[in-house]
C-alpha positions in Angstrom: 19.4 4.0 -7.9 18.9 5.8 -11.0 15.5 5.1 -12.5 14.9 6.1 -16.0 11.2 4.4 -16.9 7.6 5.2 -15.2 6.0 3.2 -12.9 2.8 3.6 -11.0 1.3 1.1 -8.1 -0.1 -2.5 -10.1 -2.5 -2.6 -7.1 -5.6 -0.5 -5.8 -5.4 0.1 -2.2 -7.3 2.2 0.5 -5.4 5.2 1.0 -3.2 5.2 -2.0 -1.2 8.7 -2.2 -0.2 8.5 -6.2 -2.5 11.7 -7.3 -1.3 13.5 -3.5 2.2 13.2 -4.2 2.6 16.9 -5.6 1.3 17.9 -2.7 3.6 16.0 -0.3 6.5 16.7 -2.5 6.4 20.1 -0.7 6.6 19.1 2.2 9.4 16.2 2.0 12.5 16.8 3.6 15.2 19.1 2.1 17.9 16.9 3.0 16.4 14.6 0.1 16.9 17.4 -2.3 20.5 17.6 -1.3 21.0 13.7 -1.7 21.9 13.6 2.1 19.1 11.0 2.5 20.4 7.0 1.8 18.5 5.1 3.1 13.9 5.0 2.9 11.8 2.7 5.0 7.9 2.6 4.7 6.1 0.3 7.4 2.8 1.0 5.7 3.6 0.3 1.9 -0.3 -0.5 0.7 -0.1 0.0 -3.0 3.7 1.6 -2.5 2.2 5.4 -4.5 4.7 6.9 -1.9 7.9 4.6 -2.9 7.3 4.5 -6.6 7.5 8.1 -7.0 10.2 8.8 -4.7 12.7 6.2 -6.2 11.7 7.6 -9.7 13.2 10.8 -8.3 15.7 10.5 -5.7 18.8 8.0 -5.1 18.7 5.8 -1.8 21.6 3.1 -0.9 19.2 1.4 0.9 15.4 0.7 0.7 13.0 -1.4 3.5 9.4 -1.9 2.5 7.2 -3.6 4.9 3.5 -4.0 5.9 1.6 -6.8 7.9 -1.2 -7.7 5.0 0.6 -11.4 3.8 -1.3 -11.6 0.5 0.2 -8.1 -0.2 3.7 -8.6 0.5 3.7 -12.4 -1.2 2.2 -10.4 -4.3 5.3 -8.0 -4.0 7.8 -10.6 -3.5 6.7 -12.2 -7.0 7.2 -9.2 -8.4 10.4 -9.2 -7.7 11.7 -12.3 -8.1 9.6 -14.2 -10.8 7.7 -11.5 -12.7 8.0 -12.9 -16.5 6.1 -15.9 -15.0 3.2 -13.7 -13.0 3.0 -12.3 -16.3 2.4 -15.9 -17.9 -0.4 -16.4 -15.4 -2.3 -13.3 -16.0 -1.8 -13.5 -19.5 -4.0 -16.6 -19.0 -6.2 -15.2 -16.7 -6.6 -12.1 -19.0 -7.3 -14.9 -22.5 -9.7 -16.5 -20.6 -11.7 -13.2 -19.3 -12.0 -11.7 -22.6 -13.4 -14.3 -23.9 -16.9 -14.8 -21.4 -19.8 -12.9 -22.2 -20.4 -10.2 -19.5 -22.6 -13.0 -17.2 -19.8 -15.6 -17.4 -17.0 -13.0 -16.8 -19.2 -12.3 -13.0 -19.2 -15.8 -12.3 -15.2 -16.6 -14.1 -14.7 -13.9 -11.1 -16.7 -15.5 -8.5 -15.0 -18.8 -9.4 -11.3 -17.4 -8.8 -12.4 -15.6 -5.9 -13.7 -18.7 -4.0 -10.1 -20.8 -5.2 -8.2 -17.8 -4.0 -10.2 -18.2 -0.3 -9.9 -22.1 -0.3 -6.2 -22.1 -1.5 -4.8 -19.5 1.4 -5.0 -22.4 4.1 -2.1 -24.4 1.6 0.4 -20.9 1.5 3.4 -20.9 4.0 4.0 -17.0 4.2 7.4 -17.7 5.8 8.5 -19.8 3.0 8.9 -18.4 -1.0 7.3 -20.7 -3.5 6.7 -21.6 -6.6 3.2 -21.8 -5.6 3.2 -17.5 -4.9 2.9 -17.3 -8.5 -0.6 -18.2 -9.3 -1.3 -16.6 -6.2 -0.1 -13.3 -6.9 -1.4 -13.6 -10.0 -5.3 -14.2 -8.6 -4.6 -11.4 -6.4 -3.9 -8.7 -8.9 -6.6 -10.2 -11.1 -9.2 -9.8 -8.5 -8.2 -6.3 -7.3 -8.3 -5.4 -11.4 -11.8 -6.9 -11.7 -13.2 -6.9 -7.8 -15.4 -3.8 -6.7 -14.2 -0.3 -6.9 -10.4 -1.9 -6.8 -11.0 -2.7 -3.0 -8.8 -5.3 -1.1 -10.8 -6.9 1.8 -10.8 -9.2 4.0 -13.2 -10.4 6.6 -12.0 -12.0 10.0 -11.3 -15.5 8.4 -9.1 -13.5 6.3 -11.7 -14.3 3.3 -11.1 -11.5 0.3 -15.0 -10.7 0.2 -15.5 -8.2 -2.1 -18.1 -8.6 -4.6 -17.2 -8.6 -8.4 -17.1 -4.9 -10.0 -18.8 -5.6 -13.1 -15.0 -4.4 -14.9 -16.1 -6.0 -18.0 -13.0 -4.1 -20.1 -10.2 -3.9 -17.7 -6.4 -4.1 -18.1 -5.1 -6.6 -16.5 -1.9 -7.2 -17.6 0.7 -4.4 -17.5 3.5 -5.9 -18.5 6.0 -3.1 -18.8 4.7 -1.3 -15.7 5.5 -4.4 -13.6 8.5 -5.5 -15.1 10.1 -2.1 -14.4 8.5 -2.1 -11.0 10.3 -5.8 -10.5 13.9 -4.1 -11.6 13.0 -1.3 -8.7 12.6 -3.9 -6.4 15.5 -5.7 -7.3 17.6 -3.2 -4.7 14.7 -3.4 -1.8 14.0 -5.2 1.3 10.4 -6.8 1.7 9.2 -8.0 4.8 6.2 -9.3 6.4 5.6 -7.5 9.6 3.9 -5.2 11.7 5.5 -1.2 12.1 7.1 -1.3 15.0 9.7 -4.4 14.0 10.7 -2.4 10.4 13.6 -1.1 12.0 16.9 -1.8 13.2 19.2 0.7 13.9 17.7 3.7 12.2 20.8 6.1 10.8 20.4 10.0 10.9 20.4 9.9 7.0 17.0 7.9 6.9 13.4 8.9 5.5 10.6 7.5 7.2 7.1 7.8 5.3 4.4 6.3 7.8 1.2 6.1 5.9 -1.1 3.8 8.4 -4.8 3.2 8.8 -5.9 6.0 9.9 -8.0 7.4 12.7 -12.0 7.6 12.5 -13.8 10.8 11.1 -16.7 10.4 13.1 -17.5 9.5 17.1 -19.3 6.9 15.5 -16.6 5.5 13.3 -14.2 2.8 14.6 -10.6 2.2 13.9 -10.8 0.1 10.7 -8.8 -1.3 8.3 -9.5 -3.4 4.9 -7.6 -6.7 6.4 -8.1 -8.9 8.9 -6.1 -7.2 11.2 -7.9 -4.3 12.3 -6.2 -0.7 13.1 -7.3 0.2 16.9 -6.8 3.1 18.7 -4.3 1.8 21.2 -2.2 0.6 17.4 -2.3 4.1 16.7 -0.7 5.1 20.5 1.8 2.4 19.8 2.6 3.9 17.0 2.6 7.8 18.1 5.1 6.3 20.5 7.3 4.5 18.0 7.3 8.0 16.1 8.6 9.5 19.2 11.4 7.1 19.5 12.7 7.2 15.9 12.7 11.0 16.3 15.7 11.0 18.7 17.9 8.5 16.1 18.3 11.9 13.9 16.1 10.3 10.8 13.5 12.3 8.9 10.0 11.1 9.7 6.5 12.3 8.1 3.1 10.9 9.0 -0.1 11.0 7.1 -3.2 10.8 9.2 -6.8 11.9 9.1 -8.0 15.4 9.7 -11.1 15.4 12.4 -12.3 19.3 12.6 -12.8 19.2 17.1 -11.0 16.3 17.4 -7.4 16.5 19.9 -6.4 12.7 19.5 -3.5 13.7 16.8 -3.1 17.1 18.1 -2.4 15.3 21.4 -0.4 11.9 20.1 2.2 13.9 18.4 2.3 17.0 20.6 5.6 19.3 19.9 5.7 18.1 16.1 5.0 19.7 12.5 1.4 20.0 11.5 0.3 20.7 7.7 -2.6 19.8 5.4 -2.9 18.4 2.0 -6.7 17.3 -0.1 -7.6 14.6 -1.1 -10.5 13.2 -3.3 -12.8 10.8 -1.5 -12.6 7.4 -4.2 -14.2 4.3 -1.8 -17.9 5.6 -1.5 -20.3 4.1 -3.7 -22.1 7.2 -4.3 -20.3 9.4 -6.6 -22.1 12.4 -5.2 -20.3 11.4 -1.8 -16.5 11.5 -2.8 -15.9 14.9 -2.3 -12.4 16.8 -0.9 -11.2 15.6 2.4 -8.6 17.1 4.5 -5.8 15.1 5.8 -2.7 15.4 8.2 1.1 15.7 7.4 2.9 15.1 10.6 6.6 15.6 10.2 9.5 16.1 12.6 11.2 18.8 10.9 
């Protein structure tokens, strides 16, 4: 695929690697260089940072995005396949917001947040719609306008967060996702959780894992910001599943948390490649807080 346009991710998510990327480009495989790579899956794709810029710069045959967050994936599916009328809707969305005084644009965002919650028990996720349109389109208005950019969900699988007082945002980006909808034009999305991404991995596969990742702290716990938490014995499965691809041949990389005194990475991918990149701290609410974090690059080459 040659891509001549920029693109950048049209949602906020936890974890997003768009201003790491020079720092992972690195460390990427050298087989990618050479165009030997064809084919790229990421299980993990969150705001897809990772798979924007590598598409932008390297050729695959083959592409398979996937992650287990519904909303998400139904927002990337419209993207793909009906994006002129996402745009129609957030146009809308966007007239209507610019509009409200600053008190009315809180509770304009309180209102869509509450039809967005009541509307999710009428979505078939298995089933492509017409009615994924508005839907995407509340989605990428709330994560435009919501707190800090944050997707959340609580057990009900309620998007909670509270309204970011975003009185002058952009919400529509019409080029950005209409060249992001002719990307995904040569792409497989799917629904579904890491370990049933793959079929018969090939030897000229890149694999970019990019999952929840573990706790900093003793006194952390294995989080995530869906519904469907990230636990401990997900991140064993997943240290296993790592394991498994490595014998298929395909290049694999990992990004994980650094913990300073802490063996549970050292010890889940034993006998593989260990580097570090830095990363700026963006979720706390305290600015004085988001300070350079060390993270993991776990790699089979």
């Amino acid at each position: 695929m040659d891509i001549d346009m920029s693109v950048k991710p049209f949602v906020k998510w936890a974890g997003g690697k768009y201003k790491l990327f020079e720092q992972i480009r690195d460390k990427l495989p050298v087989e990618l260089n050479k165009g030997e790579i064809k084919c790229y899956y990421e299980p993990f794709l969150g705001g897809g940072a990772m798979f924007f810029k590598l598409v932008q710069q390297y050729k695959f045959d083959s592409i398979f995005l996937s992650d287990l967050n519904e909303e998400l994936v139904l927002t990337y599916k419209v993207v793909q396949q009906n994006v002129f009328d996402l745009l129609d809707y957030l146009s809308q969305y966007k007239r209507k917001y610019d509009k409200l005084s600053d008190k009315d644009k809180e509770a304009y965002y309180y209102e869509m947040r509450t039809s967005y919650n009541m509307q999710r028990f009428n979505v078939n996720f298995n089933k492509y719609s017409d009615f994924y349109i508005p839907r995407a389109a509340q989605m990428i208005f709330l994560n435009k306008t919501c707190y800090n950019g944050l997707f959340r969900q609580n057990l009900k699988g309620e998007f909670n967060v509270p309204f970011g007082k975003n009185f002058n945002v952009q919400i529509v980006d019409a080029n950005n996702l209409i060249n992001i909808s002719t990307i995904l034009q040569n792409t497989e999305l799917r629904c579904t959780d890491f370990s049933s991404s793959f079929g018969n991995l090939e030897k000229d596969s890149f694999v970019y894992f990019d999952p929840p990742y573990s706790p900093v702290s003793k006194t952390s716990n294995f989080t995530s910001y869906c519904k469907d938490s990230f636990y401990y014995k997900d991140q064993l499965r997943l240290s296993n599943l790592f394991r498994k691809l490595d014998k298929s041949g395909a290049k694999l990389m990992l990004s994980n948390s650094y913990v300073e005194n802490n063996d549970i990475m050292s010890e889940l991918y034993d006998g593989f490649c260990f580097s570090y990149i830095y990363s700026q701290k963006t979720m706390p609410s305290i600015v004085s807080k988001r300070g350079k974090v060390k993270e993991l690059l776990i790699t089979n080459y």
